[in-house]
C-alpha positions as CSV (number, residue, x, y, z in Angstrom):
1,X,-1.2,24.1,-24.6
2,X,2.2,25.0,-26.2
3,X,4.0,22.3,-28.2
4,X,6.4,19.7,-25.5
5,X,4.8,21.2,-22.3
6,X,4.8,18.5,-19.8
7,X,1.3,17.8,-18.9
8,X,0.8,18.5,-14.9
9,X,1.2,20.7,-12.2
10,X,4.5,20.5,-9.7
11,X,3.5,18.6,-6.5
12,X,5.2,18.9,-3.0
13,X,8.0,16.1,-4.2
14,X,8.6,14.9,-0.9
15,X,10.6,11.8,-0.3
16,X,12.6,9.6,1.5
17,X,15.0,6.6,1.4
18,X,13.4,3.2,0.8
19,X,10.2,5.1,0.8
20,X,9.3,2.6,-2.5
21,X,10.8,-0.5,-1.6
22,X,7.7,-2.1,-0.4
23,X,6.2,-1.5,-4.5
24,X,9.6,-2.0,-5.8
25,X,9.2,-5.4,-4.5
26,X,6.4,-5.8,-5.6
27,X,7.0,-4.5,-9.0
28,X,10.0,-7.5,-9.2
29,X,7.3,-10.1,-8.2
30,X,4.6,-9.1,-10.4
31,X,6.0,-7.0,-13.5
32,X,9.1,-8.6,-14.0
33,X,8.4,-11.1,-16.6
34,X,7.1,-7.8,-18.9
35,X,10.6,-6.3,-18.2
36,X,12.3,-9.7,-19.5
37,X,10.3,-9.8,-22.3
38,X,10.3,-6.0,-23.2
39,X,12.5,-5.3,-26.6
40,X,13.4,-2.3,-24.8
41,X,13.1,-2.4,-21.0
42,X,12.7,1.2,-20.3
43,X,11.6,1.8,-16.8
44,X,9.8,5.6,-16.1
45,X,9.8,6.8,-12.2
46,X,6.9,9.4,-13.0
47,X,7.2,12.5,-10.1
48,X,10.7,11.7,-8.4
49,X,10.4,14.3,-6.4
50,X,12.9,16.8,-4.8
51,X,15.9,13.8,-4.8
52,X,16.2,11.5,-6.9
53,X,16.6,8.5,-4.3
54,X,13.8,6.6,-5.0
55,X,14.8,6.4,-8.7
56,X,18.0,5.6,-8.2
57,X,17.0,2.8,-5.7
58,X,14.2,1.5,-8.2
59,X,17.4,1.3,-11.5
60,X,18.9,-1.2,-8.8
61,X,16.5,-3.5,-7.6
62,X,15.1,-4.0,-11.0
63,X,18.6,-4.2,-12.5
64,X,19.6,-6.9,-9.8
65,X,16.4,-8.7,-9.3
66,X,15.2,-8.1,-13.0
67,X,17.5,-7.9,-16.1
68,X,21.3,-5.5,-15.7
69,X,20.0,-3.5,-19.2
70,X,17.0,-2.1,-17.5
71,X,17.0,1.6,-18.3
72,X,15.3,4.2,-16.0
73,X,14.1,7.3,-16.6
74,X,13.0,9.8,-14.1
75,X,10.5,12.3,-14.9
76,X,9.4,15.6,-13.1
77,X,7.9,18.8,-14.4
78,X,10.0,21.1,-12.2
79,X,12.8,22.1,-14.3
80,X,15.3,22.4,-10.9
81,X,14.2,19.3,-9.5
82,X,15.6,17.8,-13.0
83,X,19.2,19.5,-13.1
84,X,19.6,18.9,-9.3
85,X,18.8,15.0,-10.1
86,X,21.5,15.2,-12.7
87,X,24.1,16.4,-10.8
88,X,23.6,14.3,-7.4
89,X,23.3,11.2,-9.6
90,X,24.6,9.7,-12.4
91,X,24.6,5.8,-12.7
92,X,24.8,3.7,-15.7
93,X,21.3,2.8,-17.7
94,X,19.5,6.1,-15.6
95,X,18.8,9.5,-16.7
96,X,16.7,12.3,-15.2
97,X,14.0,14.7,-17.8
98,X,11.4,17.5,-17.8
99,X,8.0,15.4,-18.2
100,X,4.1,14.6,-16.5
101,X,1.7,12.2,-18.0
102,X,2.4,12.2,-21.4
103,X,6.0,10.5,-20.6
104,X,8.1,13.0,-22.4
105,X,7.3,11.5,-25.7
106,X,9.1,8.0,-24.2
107,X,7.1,4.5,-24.4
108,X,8.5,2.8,-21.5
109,X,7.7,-1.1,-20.8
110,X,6.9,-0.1,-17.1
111,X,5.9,3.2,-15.5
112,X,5.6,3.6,-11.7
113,X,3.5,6.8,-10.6
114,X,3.7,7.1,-7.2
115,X,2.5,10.0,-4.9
116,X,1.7,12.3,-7.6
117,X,-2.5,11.8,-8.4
118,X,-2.9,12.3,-4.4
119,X,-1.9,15.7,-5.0
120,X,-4.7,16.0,-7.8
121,X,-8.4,15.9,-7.9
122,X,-10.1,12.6,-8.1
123,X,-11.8,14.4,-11.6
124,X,-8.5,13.8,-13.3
125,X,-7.6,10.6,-12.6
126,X,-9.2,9.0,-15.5
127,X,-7.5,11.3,-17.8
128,X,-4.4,10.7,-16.7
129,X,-4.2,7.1,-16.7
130,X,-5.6,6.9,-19.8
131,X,-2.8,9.5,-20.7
132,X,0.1,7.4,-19.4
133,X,-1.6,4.1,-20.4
134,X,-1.7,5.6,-24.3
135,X,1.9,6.1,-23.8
136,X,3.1,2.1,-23.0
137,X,5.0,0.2,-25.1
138,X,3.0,-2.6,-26.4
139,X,2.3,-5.2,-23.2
140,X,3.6,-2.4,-20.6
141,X,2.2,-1.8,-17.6
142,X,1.1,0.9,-15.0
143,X,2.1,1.2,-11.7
144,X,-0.4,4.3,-9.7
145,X,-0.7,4.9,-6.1
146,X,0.7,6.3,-2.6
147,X,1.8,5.4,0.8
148,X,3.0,7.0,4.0
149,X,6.5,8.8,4.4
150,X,8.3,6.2,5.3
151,X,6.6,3.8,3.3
152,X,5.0,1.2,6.2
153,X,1.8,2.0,4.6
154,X,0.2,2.2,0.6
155,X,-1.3,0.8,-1.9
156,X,-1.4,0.9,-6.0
157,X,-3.1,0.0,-9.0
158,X,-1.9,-1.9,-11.3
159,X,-3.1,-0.1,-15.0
160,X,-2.5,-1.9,-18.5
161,X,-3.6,-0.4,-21.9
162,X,-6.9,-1.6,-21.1
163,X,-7.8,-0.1,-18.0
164,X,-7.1,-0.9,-14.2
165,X,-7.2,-4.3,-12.8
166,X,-6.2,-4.7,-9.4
167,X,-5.6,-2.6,-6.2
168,X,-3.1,-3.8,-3.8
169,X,-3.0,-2.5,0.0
170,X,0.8,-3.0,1.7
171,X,1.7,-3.0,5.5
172,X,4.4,-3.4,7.8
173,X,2.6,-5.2,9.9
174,X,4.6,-4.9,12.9
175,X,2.9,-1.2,12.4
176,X,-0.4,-1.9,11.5
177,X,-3.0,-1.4,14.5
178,X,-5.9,-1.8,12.1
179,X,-6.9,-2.6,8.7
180,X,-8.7,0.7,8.5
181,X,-5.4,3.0,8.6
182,X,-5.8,2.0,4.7
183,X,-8.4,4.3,4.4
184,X,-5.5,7.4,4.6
185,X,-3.5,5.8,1.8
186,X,-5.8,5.1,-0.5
187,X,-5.1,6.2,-4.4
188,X,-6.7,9.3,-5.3
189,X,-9.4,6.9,-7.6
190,X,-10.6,5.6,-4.2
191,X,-9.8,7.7,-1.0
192,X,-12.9,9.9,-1.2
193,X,-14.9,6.5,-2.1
194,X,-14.5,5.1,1.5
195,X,-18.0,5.9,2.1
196,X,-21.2,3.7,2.8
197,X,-22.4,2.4,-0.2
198,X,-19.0,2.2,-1.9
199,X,-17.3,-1.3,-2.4
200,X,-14.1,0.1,-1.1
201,X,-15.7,1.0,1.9
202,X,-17.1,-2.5,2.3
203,X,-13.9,-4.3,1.4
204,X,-12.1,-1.9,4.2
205,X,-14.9,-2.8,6.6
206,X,-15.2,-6.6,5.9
207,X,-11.2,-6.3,6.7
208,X,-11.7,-5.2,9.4
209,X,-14.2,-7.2,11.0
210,X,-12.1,-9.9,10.0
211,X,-9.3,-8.4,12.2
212,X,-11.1,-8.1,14.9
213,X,-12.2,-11.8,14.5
214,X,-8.8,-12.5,14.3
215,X,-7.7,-11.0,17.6
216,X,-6.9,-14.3,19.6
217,X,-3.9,-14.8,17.0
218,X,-1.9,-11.6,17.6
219,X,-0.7,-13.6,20.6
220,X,1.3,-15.7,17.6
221,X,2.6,-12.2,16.6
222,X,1.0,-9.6,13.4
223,X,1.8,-11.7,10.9
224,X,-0.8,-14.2,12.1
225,X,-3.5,-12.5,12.4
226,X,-3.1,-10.6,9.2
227,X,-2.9,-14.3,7.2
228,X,-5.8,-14.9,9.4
229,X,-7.8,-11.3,8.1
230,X,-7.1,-12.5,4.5
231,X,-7.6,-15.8,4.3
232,X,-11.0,-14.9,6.3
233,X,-12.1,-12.1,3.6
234,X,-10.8,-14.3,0.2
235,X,-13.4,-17.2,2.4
236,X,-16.1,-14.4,2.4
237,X,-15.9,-14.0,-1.3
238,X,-14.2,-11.5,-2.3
239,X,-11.6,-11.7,-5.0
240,X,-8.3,-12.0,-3.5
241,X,-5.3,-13.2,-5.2
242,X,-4.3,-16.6,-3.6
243,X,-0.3,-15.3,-3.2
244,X,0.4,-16.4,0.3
245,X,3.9,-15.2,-0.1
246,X,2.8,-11.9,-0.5
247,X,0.1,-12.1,2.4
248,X,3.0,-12.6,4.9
249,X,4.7,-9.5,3.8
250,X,1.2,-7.7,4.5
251,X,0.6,-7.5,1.2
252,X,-3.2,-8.3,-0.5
253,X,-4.2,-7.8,-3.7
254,X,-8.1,-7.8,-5.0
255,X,-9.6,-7.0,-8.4
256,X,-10.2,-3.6,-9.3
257,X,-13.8,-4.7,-10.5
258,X,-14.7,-5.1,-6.8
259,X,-13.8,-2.2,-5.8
260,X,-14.5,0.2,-8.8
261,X,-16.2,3.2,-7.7
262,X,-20.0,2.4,-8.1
């Protein structure tokens, strides 16, 4: 491979407004104290697509929610998807380059990936988190996954240097009919995993039967019977992070290790 060739292949870059917030959020809740503490709190939006909205939104939350310094960089491979983000934006603290998993040479505290692996096999997954991982600042953090056009549905990975080690699933729950809708917004690691005999496929299904279970509540509205779902799986054993918060913004997260493809 020649010498500074980004390390990828172009993906559809489809977006939308707001498509990230749900993660951005997240990312405040969960990855801001490595932001704070980061000598240099560079921020990489890995596969911004075709606009560069969703970096442009991520440079604000973080900067208003986070610390005011924090500097993002948008990465893509296409070389017009780059000088179109240049010219339609140009805040302070956020730039826009030509690079895929190797980070263009950058070691960022923070790195969020998002929609880009669905478009890949599930065979190079592994090589490309350990790719971006390698590429961390010391302490940083990995943020992989997917969701839905419009965002209502996803979930992500959280990634450090030494490996994975949670999934999160997200919902709007006014949207959410059923726990298994997960199962098309899945990151690539996992999607073709939803199978019997897979723990992913038993978490979705113990979710699920939980939701039915918690049918009566949806008279008290969605977010009751999801808090009901959770609190209903985490009782059945699996490893799911007591953030209550998070729960009533239809968000759960579990431990990658129960759900690691077998």
């Amino acid at each position: 491979m020649p010498a500074g060739r980004p390390l990828g292949v172009v993906t559809r870059g489809t977006t939308n407004p707001n498509r990230l917030r749900r993660v951005d959020n997240w990312i405040v809740a969960t990855c801001g104290d490595t932001l704070r503490a980061a000598a240099d709190p560079l921020v990489v939006d890995l596969g911004f697509g075709a606009t560069p909205i969703t970096a442009v939104e991520m440079r604000s939350r973080l900067a208003d929610a986070v610390r005011a310094d924090v500097r993002v960089v948008g990465l893509e491979i296409d070389p017009v998807r780059v000088a179109a983000a240049r010219s339609a934006a140009d805040p302070p603290r956020l730039a826009f380059a030509r690079g895929g998993f190797e980070l263009a040479g950058l070691r960022p505290a923070l790195v969020r990936a998002f929609n880009v692996l669905r478009q890949y096999d599930e065979g190079a997954v592994a090589g490309a988190w350990a790719t971006m991982a390698g590429a961390l600042a010391p302490g940083g953090l990995l943020v992989e996954g997917t969701c839905d056009e419009l965002g209502r549905l996803g979930s992500w990975v959280l990634i450090d240097e030494g490996g994975p080690r949670t999934l999160t699933l997200s919902a709007r729950l006014t949207t959410l009919d059923t726990p298994a809708r997960f199962a098309e917004r899945l990151p690539k690691a996992l999607i073709h995993r939803n199978v019997e005999g897979e723990p992913i496929h038993a978490l979705l299904g113990a979710m699920e039967s939980a939701w039915r279970a918690a049918a009566p509540y949806a008279s008290f509205g969605p977010r009751h019977r999801w808090l009901r779902t959770v609190i209903a799986v985490r009782d059945a054993g699996w490893p799911v992070a007591y953030q209550p918060r998070r729960w009533r913004q239809g968000l759960v997260t579990v431990d990658w290790a129960a759900v690691a493809p077998g």
